[in-house]
N, C-alpha and C positions, 0 to 999 in steps of 0.2 A: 504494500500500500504506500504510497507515496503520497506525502503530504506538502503542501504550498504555505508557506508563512511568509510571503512577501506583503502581505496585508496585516502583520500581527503587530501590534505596540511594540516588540522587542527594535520594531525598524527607526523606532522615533528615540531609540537612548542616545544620548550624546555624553555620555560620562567617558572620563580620558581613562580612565582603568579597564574598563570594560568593551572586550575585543566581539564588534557587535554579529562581525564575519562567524568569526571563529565560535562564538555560542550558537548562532543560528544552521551551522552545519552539525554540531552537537547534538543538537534539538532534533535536527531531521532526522539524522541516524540513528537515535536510542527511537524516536518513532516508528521509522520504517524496522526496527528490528525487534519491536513488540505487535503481542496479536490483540489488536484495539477491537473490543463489543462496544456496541451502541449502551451498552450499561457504563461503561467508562465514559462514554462522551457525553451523560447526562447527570452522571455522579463531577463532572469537572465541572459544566455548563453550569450547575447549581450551586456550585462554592460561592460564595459570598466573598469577595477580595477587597470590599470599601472601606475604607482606613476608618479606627473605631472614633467615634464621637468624643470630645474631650472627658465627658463625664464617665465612658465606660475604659480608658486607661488609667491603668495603674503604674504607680512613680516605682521604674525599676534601679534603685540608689548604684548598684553595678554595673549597669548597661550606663550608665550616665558618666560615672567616674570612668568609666573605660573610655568612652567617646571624647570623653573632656582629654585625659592623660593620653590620647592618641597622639593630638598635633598633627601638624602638617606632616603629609607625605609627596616625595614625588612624582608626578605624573610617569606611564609607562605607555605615552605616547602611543598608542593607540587609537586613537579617533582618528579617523579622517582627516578633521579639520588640523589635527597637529603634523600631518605627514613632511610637512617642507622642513621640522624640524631635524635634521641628521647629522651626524658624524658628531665633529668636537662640539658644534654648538649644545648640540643633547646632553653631552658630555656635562656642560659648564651649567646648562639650566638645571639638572639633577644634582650639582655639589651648590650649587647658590642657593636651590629650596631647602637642602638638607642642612646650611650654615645659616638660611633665615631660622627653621625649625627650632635649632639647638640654640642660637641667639634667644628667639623670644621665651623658651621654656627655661632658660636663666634667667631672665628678663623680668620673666612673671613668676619666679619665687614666692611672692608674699600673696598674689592673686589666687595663682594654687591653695594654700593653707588655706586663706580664705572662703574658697570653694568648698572645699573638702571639708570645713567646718558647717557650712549650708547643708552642705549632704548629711551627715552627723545629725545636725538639728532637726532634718526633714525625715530624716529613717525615725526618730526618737517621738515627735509630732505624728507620724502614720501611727505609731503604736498605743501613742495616748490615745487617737481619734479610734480606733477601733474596740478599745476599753471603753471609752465612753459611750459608743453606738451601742455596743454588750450592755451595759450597763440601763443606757435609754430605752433599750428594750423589754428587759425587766422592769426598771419602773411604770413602762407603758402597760403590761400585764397587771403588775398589783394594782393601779392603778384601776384598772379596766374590771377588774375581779372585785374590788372594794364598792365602786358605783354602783354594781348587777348587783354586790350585797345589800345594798342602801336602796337602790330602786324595788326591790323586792320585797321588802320590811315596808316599802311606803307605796299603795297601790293608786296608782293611774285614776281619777275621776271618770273620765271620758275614757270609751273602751270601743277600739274600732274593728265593728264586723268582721274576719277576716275568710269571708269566703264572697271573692265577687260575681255580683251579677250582671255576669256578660255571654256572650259566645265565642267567647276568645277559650276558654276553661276546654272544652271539649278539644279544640286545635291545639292548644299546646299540650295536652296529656298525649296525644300522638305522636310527637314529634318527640317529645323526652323517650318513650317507646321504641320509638326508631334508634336510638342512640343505647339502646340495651344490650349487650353482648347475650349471646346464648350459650352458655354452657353450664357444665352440672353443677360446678363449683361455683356458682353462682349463692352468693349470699347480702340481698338487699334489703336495707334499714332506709324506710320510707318516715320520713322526719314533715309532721303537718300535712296530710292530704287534704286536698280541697274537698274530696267526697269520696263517696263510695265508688265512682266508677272507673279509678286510674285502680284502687285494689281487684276487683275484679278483673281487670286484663292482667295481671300477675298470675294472678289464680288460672285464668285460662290458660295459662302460657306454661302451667305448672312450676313458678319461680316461688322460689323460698323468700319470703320476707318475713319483716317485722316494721311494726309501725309504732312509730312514737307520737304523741302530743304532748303539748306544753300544757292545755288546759283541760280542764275533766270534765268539763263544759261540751268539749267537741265529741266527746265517747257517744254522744246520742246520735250522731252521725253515722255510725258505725256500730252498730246492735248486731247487725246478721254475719259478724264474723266473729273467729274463736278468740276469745277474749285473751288466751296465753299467750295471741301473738301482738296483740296490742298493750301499750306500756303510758305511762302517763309521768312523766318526770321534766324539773326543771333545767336540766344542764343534761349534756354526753354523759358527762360522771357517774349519773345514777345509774345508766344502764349495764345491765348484767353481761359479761362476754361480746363487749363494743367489738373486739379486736378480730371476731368470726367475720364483721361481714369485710365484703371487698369492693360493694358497691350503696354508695350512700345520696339520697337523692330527697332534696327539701322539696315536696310537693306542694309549692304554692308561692306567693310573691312576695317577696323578699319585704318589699315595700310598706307591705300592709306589718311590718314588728318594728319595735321600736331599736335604733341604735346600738346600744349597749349592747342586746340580746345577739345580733347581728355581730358585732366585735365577738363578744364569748363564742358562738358557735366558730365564728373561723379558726378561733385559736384553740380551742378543743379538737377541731378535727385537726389543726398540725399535732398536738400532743397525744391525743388519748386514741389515736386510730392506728391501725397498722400500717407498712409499708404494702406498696403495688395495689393502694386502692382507687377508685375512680370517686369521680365525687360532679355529681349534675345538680345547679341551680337554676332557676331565672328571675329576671323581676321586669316590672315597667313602672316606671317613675309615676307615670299620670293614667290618671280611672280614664275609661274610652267610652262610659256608657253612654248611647245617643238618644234615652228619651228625657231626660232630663238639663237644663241647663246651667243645672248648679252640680259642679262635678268634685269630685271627694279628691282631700290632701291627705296623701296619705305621709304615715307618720316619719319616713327612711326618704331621703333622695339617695340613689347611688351614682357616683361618677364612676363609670365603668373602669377607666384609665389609672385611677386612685386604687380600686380594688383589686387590676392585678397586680400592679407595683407590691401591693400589700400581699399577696398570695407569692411572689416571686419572694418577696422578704420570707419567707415562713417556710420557705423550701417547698414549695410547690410546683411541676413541670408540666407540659405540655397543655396549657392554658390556650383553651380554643372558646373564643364569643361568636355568636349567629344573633346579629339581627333580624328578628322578623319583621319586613315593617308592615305588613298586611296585618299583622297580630299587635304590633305595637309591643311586645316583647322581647326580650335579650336573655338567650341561655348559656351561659357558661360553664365549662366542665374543664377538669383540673385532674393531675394524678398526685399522687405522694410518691416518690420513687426511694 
């Protein structure tokens, strides 16, 4: 197979080190003497090569002080544009760079130190910043855990429906359905259903669950099934053998619970769940119903953009959002790895 790179960026280097000839014959050769699949040319095609944004580099104190204690080197004449350069004169421009070189690194003695004392400062500064990020962490948790204890000794006046009256309810239980895996080992812990009819399609499907609510209020919802698999508790914590299931799915809108409770659940399912589980939400920020003109605020706005950042903190991976916008709903699923 023979391959053409006479159109590849390698043609546009101009750096005097770099022999653009002699790499680009390299390239062809170790090509033509490999057996390339169309699997290789879409595993390359998809590398991501865009230099990282300033906020996702990290300060490498080594790679710095090397580059820095490098100093000039001289050119190896190579480029093109250097070719007129030959015999003694080459000769004289290689010992002039190399007595500039050794000039300015006597030169700049005290600038060095100086340097290398920044570096010093800046590796010592990384290490404090990440003890205090450790730190702000934790206090963000006590923090979060002390309010849910104080919001729950002192109960809400106003207490919002949380089952809406729309047609939207029936389309998105589908759609979380379709995102079900099938197999035996299948173990799912249904946290607030909207109703009885996303448990039913479990049951048809012959999938193992278990259903949680928050309030003992919603059990009337739910009569015609076996009571041993439904559980009534306030937090993950209480539940007995959390760590069986592997697939965990809040049935119902994020929106309609209040704050706090939304913080505690995320941070329970990083702590108290197992690894390689999946985890399905959704919410929609605004009520859709259209016979009314006075439409409900519900108690949560979620900035979607906010809440993965927050789920990427907490070691969460493969973070996938679907807007629905016919549904006016957003589902998000997330693994623990």
């Amino acid at each position: 197979m023979k391959f053409n790179l006479e159109h590849t960026n390698l043609q546009s280097i101009l750096d005097s080190d770099v022999n653009v000839e002699e790499l680009m014959n390299e390239i062809e050769a170790s090509l033509s003497a490999r057996n390339i699949d169309e699997s290789d040319i879409r595993r390359i095609a998809e590398l991501d090569s865009s230099p990282l944004s300033p906020s996702e580099r990290e300060f490498d104190p080594a790679n710095t002080a090397y580059l820095f204690d490098k100093g000039i080197s001289p050119p190896k004449f190579t480029n093109p544009a250097l070719r007129f350069i030959k015999g003694p004169l080459k000769w004289i421009v290689i010992k002039l760079v190399e007595f500039y070189a050794l000039l300015d690194k006597k030169l700049s003695e005290n600038r060095i130190r100086a340097f290398y004392a920044v570096v010093h400062e800046l590796i010592l500064q990384k290490a404090k910043m990440k003890r205090v990020e450790s730190e702000l962490s934790e206090l963000r948790k006590e923090f979060q855990d002390i309010k849910t204890e104080l919001l729950k000794q002192k109960p809400t006046e106003f207490k919002t429906y949380r089952r809406p009256f729309d047609d939207r309810t029936n389309e998105i239980q589908k759609f979380i359905l379709k995102k079900i895996p099938s197999h035996e080992s299948l173990q799912v812990l249904v946290l607030e259903s909207q109703d009885d009819s996303f448990l039913f399609e479990l049951q048809k499907r012959s999938i193992t669950y278990h259903l949680c609510l928050l309030e003992k209020s919603s059990l009337l919802r739910f009569e015609n099934f076996d009571k041993k698999k439904i559980s009534i508790v306030n937090d993950l914590k209480n539940i007995s053998d959390l760590t069986k299931f592997n697939l965990y799915i809040f049935e119902n809108n994020l929106c309609l619970y209040p704050p706090y409770q939304l913080e505690s659940l995320i941070y329970e399912f990083a702590e108290l769940t197992s690894m390689n589980s999946k985890f399905i939400l959704f919410f929609s920020n605004h009520s859709q119903k259209k016979f009314t003109a006075f439409q409900e605020v519900y108690p949560t706005f979620i900035f979607i953009e906010s809440l993965v950042i927050r789920l990427k903190e907490l070691g969460f991976s493969n973070i996938i959002t679907e807007t629905i916008s016919q549904m006016g709903y957003t589902i998000i699923s997330f693994e623990k790895k």
